[in-house]
TORMAR-817401 format. One record per residue (C-alpha): residue number from 1; residue in one letter; x, y, z. Coordinates in Angstrom, 2 decimals, decimal comma, padded with zeros to 5 digits. Example, Ala and Ser with C-alpha at 12.3 -4.5 7.8 and 13.67 -1.06 7.14 Angstrom:
<r><seq>1</seq><type>a</type><X>012,30</X><Y>-004,50</Y><Z>007,80</Z></r>
<r><seq>2</seq><type>s</type><X>013,67</X><Y>-001,06</Y><Z>007,14</Z></r>
This chain:
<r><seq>1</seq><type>x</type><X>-036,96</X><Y>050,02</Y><Z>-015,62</Z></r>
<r><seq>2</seq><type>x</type><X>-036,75</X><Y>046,54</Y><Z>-014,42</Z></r>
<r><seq>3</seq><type>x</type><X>-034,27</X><Y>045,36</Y><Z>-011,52</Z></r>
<r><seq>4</seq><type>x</type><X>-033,49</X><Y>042,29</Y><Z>-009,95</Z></r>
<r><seq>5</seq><type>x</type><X>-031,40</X><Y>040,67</Y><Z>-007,52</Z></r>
<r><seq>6</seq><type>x</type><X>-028,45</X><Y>038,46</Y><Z>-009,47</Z></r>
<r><seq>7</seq><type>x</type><X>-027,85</X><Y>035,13</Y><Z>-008,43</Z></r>
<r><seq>8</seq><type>x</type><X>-024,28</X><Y>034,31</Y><Z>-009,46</Z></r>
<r><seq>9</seq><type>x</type><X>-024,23</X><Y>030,02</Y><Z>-008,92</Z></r>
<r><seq>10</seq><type>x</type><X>-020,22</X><Y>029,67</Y><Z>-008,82</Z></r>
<r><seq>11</seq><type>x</type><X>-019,69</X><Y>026,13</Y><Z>-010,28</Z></r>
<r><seq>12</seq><type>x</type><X>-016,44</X><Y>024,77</Y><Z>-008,65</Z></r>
<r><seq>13</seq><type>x</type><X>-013,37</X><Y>025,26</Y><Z>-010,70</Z></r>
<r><seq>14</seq><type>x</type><X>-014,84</X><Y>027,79</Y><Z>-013,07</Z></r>
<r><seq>15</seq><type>x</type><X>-013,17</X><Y>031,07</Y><Z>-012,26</Z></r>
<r><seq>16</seq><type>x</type><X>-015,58</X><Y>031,94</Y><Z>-010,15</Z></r>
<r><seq>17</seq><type>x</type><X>-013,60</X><Y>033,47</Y><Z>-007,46</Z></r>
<r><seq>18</seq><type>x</type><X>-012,49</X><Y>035,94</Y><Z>-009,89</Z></r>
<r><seq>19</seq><type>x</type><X>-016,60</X><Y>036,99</Y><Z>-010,63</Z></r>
<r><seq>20</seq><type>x</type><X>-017,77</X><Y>037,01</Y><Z>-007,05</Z></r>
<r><seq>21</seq><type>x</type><X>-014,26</X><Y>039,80</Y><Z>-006,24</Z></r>
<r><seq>22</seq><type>x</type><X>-015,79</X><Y>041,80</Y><Z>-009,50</Z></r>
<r><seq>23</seq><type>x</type><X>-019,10</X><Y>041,49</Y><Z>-008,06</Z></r>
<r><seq>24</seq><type>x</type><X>-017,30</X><Y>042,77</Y><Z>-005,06</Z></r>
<r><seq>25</seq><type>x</type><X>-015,57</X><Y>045,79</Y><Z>-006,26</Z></r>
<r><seq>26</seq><type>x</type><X>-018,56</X><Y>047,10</Y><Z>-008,05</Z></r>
<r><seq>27</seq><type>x</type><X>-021,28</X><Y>046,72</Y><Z>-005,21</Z></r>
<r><seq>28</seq><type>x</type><X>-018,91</X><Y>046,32</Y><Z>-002,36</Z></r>
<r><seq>29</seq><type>x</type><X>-018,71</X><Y>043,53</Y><Z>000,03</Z></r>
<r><seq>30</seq><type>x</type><X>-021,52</X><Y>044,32</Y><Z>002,35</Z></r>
<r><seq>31</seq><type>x</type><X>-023,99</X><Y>043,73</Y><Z>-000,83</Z></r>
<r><seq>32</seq><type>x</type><X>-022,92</X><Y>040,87</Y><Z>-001,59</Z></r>
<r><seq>33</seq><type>x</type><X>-023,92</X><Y>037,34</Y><Z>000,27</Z></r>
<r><seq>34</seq><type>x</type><X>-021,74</X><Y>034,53</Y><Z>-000,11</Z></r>
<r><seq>35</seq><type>x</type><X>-023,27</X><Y>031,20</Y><Z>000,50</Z></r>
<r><seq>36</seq><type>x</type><X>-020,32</X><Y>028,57</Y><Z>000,65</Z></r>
<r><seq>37</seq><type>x</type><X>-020,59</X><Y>025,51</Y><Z>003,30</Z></r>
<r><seq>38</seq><type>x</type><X>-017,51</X><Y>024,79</Y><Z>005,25</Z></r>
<r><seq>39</seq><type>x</type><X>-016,37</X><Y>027,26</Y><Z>004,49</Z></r>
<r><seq>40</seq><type>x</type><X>-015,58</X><Y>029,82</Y><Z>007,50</Z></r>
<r><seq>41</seq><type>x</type><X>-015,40</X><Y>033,05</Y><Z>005,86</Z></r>
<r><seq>42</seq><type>x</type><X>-019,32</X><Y>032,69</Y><Z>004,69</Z></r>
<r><seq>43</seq><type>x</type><X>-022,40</X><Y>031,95</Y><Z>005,38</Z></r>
<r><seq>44</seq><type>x</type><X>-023,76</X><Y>028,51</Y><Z>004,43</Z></r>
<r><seq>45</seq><type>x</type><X>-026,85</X><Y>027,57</Y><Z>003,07</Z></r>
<r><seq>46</seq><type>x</type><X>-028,49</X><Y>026,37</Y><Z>006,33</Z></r>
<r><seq>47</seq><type>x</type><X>-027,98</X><Y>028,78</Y><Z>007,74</Z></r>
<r><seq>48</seq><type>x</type><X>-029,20</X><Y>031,57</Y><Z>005,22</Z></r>
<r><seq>49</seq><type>x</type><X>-032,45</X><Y>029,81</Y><Z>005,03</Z></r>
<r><seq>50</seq><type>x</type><X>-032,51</X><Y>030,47</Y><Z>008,35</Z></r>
<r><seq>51</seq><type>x</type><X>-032,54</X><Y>034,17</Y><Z>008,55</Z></r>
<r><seq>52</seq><type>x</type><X>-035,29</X><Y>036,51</Y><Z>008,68</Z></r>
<r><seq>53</seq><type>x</type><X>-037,12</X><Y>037,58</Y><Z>005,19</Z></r>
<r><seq>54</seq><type>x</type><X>-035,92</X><Y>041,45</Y><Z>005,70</Z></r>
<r><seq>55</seq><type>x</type><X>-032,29</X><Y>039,94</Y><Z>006,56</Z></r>
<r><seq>56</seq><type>x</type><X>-031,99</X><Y>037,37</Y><Z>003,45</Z></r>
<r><seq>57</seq><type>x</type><X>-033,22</X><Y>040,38</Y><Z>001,18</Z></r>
<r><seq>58</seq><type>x</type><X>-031,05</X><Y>043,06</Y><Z>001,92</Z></r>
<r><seq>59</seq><type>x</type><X>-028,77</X><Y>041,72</Y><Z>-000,45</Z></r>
<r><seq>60</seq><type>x</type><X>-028,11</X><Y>042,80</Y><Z>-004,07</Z></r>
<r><seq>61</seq><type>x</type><X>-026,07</X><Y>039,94</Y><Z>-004,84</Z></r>
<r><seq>62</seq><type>x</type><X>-026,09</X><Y>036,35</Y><Z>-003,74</Z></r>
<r><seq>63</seq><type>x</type><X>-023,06</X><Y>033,86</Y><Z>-004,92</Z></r>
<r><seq>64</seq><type>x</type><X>-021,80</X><Y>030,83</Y><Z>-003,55</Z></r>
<r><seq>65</seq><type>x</type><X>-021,48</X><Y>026,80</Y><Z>-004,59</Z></r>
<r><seq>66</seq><type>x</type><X>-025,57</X><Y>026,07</Y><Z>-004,47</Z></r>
<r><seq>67</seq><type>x</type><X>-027,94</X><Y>024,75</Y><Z>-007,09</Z></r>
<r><seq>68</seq><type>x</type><X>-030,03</X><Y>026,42</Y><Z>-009,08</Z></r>
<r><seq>69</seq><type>x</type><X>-033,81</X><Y>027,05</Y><Z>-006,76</Z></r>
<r><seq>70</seq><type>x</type><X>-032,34</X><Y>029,48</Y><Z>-003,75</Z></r>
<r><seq>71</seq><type>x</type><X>-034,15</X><Y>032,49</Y><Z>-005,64</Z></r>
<r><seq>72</seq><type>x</type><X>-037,44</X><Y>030,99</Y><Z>-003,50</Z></r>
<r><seq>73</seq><type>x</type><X>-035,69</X><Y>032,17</Y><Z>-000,84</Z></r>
<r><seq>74</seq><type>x</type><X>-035,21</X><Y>035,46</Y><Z>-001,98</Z></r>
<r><seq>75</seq><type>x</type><X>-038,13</X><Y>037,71</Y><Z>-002,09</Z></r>
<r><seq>76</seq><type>x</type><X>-037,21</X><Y>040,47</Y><Z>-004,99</Z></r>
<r><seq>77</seq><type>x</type><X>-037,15</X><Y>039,19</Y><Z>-008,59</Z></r>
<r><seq>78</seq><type>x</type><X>-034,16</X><Y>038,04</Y><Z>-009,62</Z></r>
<r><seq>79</seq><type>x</type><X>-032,27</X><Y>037,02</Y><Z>-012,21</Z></r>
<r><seq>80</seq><type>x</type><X>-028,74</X><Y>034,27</Y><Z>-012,26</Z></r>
<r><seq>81</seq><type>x</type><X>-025,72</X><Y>034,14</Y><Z>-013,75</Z></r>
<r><seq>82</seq><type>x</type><X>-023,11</X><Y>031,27</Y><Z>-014,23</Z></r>
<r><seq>83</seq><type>x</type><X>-019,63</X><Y>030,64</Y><Z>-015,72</Z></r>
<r><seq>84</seq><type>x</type><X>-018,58</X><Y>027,54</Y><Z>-017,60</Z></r>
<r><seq>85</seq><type>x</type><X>-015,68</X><Y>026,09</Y><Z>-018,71</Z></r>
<r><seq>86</seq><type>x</type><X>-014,93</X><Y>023,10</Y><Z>-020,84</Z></r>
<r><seq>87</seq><type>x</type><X>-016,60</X><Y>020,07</Y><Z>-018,26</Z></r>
<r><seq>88</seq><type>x</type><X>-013,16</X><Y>017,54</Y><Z>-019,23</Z></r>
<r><seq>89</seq><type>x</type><X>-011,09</X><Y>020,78</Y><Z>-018,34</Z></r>
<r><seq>90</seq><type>x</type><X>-012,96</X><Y>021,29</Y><Z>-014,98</Z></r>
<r><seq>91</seq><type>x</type><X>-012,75</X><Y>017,68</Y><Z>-013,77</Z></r>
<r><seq>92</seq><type>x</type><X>-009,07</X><Y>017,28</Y><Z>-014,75</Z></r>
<r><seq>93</seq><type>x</type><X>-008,67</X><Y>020,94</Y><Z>-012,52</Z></r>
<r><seq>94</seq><type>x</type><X>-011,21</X><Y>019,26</Y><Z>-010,09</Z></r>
<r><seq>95</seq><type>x</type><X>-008,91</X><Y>015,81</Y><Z>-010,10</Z></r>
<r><seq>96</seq><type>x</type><X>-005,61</X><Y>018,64</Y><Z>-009,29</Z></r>
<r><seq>97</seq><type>x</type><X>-007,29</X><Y>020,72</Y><Z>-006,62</Z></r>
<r><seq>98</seq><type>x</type><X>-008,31</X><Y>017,13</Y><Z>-005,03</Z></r>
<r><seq>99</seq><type>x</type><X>-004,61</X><Y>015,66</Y><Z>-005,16</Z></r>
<r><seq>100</seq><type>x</type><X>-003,26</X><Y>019,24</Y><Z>-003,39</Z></r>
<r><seq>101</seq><type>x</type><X>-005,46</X><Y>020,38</Y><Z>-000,68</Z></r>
<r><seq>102</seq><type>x</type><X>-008,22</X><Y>017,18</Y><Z>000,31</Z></r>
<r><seq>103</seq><type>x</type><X>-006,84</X><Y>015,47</Y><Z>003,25</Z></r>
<r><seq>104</seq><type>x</type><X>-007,79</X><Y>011,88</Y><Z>002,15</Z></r>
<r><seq>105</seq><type>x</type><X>-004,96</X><Y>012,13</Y><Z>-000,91</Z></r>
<r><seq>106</seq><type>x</type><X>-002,08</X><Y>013,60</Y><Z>001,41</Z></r>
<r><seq>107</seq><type>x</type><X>000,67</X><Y>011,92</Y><Z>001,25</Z></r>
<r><seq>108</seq><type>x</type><X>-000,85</X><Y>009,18</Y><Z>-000,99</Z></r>
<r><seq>109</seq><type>x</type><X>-002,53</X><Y>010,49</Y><Z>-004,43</Z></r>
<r><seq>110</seq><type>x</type><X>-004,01</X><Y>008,07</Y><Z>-006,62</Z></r>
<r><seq>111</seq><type>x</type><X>-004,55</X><Y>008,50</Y><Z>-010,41</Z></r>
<r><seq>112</seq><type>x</type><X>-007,03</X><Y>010,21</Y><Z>-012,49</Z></r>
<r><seq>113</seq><type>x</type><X>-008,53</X><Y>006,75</Y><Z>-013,34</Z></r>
<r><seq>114</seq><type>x</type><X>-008,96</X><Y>005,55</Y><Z>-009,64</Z></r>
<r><seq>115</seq><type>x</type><X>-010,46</X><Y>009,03</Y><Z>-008,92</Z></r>
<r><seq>116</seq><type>x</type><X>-012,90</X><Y>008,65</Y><Z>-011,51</Z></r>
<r><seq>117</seq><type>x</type><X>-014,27</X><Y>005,49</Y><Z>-009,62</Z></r>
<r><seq>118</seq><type>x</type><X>-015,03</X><Y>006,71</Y><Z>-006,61</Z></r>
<r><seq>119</seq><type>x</type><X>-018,79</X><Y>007,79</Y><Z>-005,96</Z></r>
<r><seq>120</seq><type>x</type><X>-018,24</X><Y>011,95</Y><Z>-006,35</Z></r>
<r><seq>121</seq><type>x</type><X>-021,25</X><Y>013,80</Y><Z>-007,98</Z></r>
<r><seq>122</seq><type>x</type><X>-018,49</X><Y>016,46</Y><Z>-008,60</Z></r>
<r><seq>123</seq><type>x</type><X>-017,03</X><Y>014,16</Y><Z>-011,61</Z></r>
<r><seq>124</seq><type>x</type><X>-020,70</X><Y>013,09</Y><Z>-012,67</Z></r>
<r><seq>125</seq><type>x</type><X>-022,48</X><Y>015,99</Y><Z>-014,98</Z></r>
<r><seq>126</seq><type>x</type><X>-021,91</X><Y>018,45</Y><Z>-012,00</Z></r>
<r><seq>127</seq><type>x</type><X>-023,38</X><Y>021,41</Y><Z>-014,36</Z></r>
<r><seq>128</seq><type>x</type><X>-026,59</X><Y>019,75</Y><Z>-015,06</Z></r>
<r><seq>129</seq><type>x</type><X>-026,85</X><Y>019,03</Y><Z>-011,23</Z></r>
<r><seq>130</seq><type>x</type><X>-026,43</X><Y>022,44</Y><Z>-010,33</Z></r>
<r><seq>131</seq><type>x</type><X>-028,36</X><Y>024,75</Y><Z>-013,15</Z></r>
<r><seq>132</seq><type>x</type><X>-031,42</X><Y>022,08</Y><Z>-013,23</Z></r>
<r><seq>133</seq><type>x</type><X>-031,51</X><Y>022,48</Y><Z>-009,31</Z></r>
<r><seq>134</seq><type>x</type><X>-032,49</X><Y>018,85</Y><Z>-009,58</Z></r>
<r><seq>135</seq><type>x</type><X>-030,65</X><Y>016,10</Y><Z>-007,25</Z></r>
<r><seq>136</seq><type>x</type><X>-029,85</X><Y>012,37</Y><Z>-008,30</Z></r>
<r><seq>137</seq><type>x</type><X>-027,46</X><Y>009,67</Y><Z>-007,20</Z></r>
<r><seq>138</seq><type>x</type><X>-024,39</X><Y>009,76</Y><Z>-008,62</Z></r>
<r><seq>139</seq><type>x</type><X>-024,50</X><Y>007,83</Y><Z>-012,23</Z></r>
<r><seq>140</seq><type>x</type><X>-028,46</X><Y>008,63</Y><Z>-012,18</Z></r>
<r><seq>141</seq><type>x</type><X>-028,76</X><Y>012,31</Y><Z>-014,12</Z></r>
<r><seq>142</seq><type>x</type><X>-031,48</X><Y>012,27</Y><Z>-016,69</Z></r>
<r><seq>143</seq><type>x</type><X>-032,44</X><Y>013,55</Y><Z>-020,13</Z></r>
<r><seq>144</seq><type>x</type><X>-034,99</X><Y>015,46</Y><Z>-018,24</Z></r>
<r><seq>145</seq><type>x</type><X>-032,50</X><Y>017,18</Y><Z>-015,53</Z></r>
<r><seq>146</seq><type>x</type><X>-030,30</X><Y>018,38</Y><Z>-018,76</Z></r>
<r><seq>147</seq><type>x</type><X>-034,01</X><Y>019,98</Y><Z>-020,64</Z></r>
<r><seq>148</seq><type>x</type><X>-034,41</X><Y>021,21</Y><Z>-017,11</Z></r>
<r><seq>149</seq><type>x</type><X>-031,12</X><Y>022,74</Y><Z>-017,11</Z></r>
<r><seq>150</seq><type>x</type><X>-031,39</X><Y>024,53</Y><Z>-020,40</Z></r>
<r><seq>151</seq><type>x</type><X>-034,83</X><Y>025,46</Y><Z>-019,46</Z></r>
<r><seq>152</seq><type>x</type><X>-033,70</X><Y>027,55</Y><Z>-016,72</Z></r>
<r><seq>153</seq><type>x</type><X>-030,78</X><Y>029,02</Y><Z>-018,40</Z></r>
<r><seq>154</seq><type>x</type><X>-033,04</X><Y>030,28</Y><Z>-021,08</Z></r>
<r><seq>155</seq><type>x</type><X>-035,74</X><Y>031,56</Y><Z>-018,73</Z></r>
<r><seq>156</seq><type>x</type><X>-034,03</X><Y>032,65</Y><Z>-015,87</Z></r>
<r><seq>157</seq><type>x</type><X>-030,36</X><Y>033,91</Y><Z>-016,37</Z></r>
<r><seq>158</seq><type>x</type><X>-029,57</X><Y>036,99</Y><Z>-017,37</Z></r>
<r><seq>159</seq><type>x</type><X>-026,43</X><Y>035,91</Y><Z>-019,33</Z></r>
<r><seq>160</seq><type>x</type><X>-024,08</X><Y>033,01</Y><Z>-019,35</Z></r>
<r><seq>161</seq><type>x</type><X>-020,15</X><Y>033,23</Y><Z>-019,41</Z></r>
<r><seq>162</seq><type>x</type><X>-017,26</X><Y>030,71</Y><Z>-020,91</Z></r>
<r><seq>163</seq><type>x</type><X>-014,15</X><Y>030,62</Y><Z>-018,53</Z></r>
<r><seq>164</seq><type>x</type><X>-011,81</X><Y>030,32</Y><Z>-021,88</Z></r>
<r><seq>165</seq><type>x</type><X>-013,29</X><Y>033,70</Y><Z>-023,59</Z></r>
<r><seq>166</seq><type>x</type><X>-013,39</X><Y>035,46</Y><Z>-019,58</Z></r>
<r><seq>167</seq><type>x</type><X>-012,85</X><Y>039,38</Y><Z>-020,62</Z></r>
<r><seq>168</seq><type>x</type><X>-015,06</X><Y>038,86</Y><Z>-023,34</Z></r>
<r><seq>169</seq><type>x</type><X>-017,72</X><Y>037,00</Y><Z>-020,65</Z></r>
<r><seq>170</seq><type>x</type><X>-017,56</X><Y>039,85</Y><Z>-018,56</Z></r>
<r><seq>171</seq><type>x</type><X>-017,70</X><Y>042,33</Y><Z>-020,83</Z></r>
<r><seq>172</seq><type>x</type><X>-020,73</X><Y>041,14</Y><Z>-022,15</Z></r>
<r><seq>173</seq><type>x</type><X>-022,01</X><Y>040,63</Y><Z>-018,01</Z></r>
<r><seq>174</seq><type>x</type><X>-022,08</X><Y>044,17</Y><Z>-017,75</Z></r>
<r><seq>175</seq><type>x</type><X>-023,84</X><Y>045,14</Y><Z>-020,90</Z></r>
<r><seq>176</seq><type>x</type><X>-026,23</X><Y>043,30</Y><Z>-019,86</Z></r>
<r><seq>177</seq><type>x</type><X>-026,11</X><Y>044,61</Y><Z>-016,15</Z></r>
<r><seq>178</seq><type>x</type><X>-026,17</X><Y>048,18</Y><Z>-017,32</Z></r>
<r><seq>179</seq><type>x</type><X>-022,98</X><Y>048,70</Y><Z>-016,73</Z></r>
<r><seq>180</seq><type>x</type><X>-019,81</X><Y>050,42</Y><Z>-017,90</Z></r>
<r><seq>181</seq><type>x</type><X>-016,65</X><Y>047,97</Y><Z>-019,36</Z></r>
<r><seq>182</seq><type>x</type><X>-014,66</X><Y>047,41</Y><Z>-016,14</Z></r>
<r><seq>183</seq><type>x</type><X>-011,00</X><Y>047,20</Y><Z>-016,56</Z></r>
<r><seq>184</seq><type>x</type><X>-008,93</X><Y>043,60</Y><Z>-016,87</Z></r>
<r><seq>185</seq><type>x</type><X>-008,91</X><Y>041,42</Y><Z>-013,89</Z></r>
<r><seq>186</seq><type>x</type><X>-006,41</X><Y>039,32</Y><Z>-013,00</Z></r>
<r><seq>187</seq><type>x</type><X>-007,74</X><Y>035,53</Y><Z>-012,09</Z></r>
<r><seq>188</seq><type>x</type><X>-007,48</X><Y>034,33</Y><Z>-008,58</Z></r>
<r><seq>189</seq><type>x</type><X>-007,16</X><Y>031,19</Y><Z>-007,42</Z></r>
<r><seq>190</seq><type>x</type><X>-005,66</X><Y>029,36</Y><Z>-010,57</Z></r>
<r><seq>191</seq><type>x</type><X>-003,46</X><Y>026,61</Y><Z>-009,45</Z></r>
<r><seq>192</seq><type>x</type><X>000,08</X><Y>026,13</Y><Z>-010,73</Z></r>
<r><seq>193</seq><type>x</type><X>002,25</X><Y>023,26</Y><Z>-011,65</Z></r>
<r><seq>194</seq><type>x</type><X>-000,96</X><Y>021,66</Y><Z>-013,50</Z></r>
<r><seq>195</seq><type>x</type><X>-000,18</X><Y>019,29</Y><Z>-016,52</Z></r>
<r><seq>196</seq><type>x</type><X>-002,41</X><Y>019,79</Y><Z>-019,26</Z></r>
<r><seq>197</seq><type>x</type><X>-005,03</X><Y>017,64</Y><Z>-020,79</Z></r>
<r><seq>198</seq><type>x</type><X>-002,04</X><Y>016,18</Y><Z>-023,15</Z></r>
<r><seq>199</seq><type>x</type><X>-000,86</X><Y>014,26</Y><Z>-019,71</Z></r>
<r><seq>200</seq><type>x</type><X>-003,26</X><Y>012,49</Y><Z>-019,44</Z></r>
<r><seq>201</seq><type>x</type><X>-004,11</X><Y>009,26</Y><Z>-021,39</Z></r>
<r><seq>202</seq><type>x</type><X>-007,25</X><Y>009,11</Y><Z>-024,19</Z></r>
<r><seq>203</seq><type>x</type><X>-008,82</X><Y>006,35</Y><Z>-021,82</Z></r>
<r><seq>204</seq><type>x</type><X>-008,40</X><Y>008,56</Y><Z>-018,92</Z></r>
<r><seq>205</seq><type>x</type><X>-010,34</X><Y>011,50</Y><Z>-021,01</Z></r>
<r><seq>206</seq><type>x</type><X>-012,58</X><Y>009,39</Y><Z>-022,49</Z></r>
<r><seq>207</seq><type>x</type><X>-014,21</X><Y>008,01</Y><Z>-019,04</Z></r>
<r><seq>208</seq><type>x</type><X>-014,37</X><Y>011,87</Y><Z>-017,96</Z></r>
<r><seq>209</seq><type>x</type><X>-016,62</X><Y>011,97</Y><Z>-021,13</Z></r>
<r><seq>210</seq><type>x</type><X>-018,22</X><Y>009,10</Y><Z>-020,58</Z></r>
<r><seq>211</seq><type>x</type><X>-019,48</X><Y>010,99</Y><Z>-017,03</Z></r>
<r><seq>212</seq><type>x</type><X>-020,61</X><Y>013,56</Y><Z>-017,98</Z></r>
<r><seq>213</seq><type>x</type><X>-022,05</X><Y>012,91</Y><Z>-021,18</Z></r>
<r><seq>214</seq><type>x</type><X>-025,50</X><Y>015,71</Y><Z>-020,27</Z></r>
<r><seq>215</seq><type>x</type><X>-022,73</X><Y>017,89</Y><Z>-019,05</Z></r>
<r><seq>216</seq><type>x</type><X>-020,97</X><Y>017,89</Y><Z>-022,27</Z></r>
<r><seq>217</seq><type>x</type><X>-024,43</X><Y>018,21</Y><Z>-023,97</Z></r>
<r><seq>218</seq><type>x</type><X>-025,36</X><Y>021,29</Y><Z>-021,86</Z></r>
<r><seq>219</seq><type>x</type><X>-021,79</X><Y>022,88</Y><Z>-022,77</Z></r>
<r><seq>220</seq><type>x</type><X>-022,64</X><Y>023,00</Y><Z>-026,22</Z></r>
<r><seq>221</seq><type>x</type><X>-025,71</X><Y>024,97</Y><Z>-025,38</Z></r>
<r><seq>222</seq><type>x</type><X>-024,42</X><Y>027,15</Y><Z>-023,20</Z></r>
<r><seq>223</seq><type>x</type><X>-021,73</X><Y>027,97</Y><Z>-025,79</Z></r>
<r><seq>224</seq><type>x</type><X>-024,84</X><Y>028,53</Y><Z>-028,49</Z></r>
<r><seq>225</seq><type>x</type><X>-026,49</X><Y>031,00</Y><Z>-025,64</Z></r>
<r><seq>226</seq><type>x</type><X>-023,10</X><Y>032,74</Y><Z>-024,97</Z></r>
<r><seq>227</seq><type>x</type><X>-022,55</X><Y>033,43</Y><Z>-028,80</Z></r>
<r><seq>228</seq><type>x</type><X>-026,26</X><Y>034,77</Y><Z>-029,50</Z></r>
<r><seq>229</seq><type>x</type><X>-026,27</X><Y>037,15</Y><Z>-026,51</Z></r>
<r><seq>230</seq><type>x</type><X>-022,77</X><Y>038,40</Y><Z>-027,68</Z></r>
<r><seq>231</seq><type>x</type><X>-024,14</X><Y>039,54</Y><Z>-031,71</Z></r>
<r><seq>232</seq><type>x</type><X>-027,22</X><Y>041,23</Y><Z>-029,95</Z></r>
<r><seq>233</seq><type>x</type><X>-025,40</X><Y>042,91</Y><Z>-027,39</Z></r>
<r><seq>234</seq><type>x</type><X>-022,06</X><Y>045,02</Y><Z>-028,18</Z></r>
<r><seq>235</seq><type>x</type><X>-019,46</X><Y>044,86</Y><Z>-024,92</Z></r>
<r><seq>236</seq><type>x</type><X>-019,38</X><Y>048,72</Y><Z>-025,59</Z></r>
<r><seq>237</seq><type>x</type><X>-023,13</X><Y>049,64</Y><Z>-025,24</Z></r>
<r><seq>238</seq><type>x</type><X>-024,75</X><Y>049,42</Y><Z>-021,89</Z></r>
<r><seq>239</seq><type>x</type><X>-028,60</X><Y>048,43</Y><Z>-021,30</Z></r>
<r><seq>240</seq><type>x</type><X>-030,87</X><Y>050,30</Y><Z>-020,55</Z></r>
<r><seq>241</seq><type>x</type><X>-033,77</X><Y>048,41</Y><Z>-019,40</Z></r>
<r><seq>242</seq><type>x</type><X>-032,54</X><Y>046,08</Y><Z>-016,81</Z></r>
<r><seq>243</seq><type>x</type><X>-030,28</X><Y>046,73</Y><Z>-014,17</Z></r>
<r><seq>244</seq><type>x</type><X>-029,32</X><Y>044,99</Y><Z>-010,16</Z></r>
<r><seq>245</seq><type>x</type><X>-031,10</X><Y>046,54</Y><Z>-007,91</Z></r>
């Protein structure tokens, strides 16, 4: 039987505060590590690297908003996990969150189009970024970080999920966890009052496209990987071969 330690990479704006409280409930909150800088509540990355070997490995989960690579500082084998969503969706949620809760736009918000200007590797291919573990300045990402990417999603993840098919992601999560169907979970964290893409103009969507164009590119994979791993494993059977440790 083969285990590993999952590495859940929570890409900003991608439901992903709803997987780390699954993660949660099924292995309880002292197993799981959450890596977040700034924020309070967790541990950052610093500062992880900076524990013992015994302490960073006591883990059986690790998620948090880092790149792809932090399994070198894990000593089990391990295996990650990601969800996606739809990268013009997750900038326009990215352009929301930004407008409501960062300090710099209180009080004066600018538009999608003057957001998009400013230097933010957030709004420019943030998913190739992250799963190729790769840095670049901002307008700089590479046909080589996006093979990179893919590279490492079909080596080293045990699964992918798609924010817009989310019971279905998870379902198939635990199959290939080993685990039982959990029940429906509610999403956290979804902001209200949104408009929709149809607010927004076609030259306002366009230069979102125009940013990400590896991002888009590695969406269409992921959605390939997502749609194989679904026909060879039923949400109703659970694996028996691999399991978290």
């Amino acid at each position: 039987m083969s285990k590993f330690r999952l590495i859940f990479i929570h890409l900003p704006k991608t439901a992903g505060t709803t997987v780390r409280e699954i993660l949660r409930s099924r292995y309880g909150s002292d197993a799981v590590c959450g890596i977040y800088d700034g924020d309070p509540g967790f541990i950052s990355q610093e500062a992880f690297a900076a524990l013992p070997p015994s302490e960073r490995d006591q883990y059986q989960i690790y998620c948090g908003h880092f790149a792809y690579g932090i399994h070198d500082k894990i000593t089990p084998a391990t295996q990650y996990y990601a969800m996606f969503r739809d990268p013009v969706e997750r900038v326009v949620s990215y352009y929301h969150h930004a407008m409501r809760h960062a300090p710099v736009f209180q009080g004066s918000p600018v538009s999608l189009m003057k957001f998009l200007d400013r230097q933010d590797w957030q709004i420019d291919n943030l998913y190739t970024r992250m799963i190729s573990g790769q840095k670049a300045p901002v307008g700089k990402c590479s046909e080589a970080m996006l093979a990179q990417a893919v590279d490492n999603i079909e080596k080293h993840f045990v699964c992918v999920g798609l924010q817009d098919e989310f019971h279905a992601s998870i379902d198939l999560l635990c199959a290939s966890l080993g685990w039982k169907a959990l029940p429906d979970y509610a999403p956290l964290n979804i902001g209200v009052g949104k408009p929709s893409l149809d607010y927004f103009s076609s030259r306002e969507l366009d230069r979102i496209r125009e940013l990400n164009t590896f991002d888009l590119a590695l969406y269409e994979k992921v959605r390939a990987v997502f749609k194989a791993s679904r026909e060879r494993i039923s949400s109703a059977d659970c694996r028996v071969d691999t399991e978290v440790a």
